[in-house]
C-alpha positions in Angstrom: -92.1 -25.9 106.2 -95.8 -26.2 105.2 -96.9 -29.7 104.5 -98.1 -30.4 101.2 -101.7 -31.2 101.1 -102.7 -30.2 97.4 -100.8 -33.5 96.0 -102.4 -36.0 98.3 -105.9 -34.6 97.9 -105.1 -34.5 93.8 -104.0 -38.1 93.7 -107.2 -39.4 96.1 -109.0 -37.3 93.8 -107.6 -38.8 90.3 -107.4 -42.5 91.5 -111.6 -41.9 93.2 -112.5 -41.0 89.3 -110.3 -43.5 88.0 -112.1 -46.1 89.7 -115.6 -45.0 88.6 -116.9 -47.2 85.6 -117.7 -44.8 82.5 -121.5 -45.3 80.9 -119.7 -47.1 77.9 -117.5 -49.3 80.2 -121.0 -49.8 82.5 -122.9 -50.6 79.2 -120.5 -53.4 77.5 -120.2 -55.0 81.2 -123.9 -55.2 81.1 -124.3 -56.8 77.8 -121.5 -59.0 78.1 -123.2 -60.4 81.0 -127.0 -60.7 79.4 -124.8 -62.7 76.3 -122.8 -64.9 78.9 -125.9 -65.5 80.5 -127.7 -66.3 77.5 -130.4 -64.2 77.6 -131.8 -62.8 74.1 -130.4 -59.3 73.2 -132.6 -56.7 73.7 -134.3 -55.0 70.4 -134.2 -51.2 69.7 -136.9 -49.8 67.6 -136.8 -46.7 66.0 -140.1 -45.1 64.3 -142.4 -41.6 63.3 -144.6 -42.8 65.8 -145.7 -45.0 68.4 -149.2 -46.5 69.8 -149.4 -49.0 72.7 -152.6 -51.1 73.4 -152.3 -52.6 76.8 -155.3 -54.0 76.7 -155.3 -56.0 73.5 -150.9 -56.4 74.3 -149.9 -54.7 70.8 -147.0 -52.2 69.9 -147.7 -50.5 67.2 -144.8 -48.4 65.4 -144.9 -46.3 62.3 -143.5 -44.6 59.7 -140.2 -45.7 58.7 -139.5 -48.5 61.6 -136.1 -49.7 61.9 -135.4 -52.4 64.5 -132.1 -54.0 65.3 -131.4 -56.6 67.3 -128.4 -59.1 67.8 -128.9 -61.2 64.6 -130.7 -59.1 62.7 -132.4 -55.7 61.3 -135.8 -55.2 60.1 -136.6 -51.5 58.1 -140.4 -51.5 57.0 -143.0 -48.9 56.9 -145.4 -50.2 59.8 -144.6 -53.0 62.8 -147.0 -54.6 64.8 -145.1 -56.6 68.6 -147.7 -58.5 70.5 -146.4 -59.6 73.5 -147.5 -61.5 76.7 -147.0 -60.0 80.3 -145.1 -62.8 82.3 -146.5 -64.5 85.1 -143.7 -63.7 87.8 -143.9 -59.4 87.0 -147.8 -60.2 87.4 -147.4 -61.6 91.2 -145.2 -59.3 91.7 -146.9 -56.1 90.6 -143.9 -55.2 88.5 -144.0 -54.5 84.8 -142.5 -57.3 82.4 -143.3 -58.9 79.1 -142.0 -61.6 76.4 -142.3 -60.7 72.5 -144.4 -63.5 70.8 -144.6 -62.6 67.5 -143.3 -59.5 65.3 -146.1 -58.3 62.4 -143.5 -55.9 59.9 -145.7 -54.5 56.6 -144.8 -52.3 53.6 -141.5 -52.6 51.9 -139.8 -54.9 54.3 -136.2 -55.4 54.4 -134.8 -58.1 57.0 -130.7 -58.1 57.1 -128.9 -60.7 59.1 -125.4 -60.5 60.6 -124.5 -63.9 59.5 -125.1 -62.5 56.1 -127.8 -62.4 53.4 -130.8 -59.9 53.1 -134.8 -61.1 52.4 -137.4 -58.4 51.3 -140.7 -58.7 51.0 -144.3 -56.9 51.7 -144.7 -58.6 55.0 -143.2 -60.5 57.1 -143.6 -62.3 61.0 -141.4 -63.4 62.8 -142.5 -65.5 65.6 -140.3 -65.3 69.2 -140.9 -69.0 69.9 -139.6 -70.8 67.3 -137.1 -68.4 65.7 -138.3 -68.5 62.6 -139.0 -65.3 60.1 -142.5 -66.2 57.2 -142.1 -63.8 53.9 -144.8 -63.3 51.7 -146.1 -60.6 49.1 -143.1 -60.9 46.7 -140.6 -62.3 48.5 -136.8 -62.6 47.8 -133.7 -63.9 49.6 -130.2 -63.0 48.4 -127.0 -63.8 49.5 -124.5 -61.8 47.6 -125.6 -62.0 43.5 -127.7 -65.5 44.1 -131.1 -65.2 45.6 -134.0 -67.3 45.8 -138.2 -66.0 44.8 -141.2 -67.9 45.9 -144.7 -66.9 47.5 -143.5 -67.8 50.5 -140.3 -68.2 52.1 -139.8 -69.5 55.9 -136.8 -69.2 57.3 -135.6 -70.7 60.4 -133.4 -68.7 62.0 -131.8 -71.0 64.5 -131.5 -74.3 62.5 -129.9 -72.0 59.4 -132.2 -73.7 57.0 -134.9 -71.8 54.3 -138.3 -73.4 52.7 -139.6 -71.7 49.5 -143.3 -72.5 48.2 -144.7 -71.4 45.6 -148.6 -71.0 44.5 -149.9 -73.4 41.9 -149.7 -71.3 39.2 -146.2 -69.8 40.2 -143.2 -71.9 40.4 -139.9 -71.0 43.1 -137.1 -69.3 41.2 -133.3 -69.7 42.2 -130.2 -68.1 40.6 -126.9 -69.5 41.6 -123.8 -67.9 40.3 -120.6 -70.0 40.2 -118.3 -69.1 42.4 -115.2 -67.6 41.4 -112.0 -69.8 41.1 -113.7 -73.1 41.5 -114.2 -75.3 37.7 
């Protein structure tokens, strides 16, 4: 009787690849453990093109930018990042930065996962203090009501908007009732 090595070998085989984590599998365990660690979400920018100043720390994309992150995606025609190296990739000759502020120009379009959509001609958002400024025609909506001034800040973390509006210019707000309420 010849012993039966093919079975053996096929199940060490099958339970060995089992066992490895698939890129997917590897991917969500990553990100599950940036979000239960609290860390911010990372932010993937797509463009036409894309210029890096090290020197001046600017990130310059262009030509139909999309850039999605956690909360929120921003389409616009050009985006400026500046960011700041970070003290402990310094020391340690390693490379590392921190976003401070996010320059987006030309037809900008900022959607949020909690809901609503703001356009405008520019926009910054500043890293710090959560908080997104709109101005050149800027708009708010959330679903048919909306909200126009010549500037709107929104903070981001504290869920909470501030319209102004030039002196000759007043802030403009359309509220539709809600349906089934009297």
């Amino acid at each position: 009787m010849k012993p039966i090595i093919g079975i053996p070998l096929f199940l060490f085989c099958f339970l060995w690849l089992a066992c490895l984590p698939s890129d997917s599998l590897a991917e969500k365990n990553q990100k599950d453990q940036i979000a239960q660690a609290g860390s911010p979400q990372p932010m993937v920018i797509k463009s036409d093109s894309l210029v890096v100043d090290d020197s001046k720390k600017i990130v310059i994309f262009s030509g139909r930018v999309n850039a999605k992150r956690d909360e929120f995606t921003i389409d616009c025609e050009k985006m400026f990042i500046y960011y700041q190296s970070s003290e402990s990739a310094r020391t340690a000759n390693a490379i590392g930065s921190k976003i401070t502020k996010i320059v987006a120009d030309g037809n900008v379009k900022i959607r949020r996962k909690a809901g609503g959509e703001a356009i405008s001609r520019h926009a910054e958002y500043y890293e710090g203090e959560d908080k997104i400024v709109l101005t050149g025609d800027p708009m708010v909506k959330q679903g048919e009501d909306f909200v126009q001034g010549d500037k709107i800040t929104i903070f981001l973390r504290e869920n909470r908007s501030i319209v102004e509006s030039a002196q000759e210019k007043r802030v403009k707000a359309v509220i539709y009732p809600k349906k089934g309420t009297k």
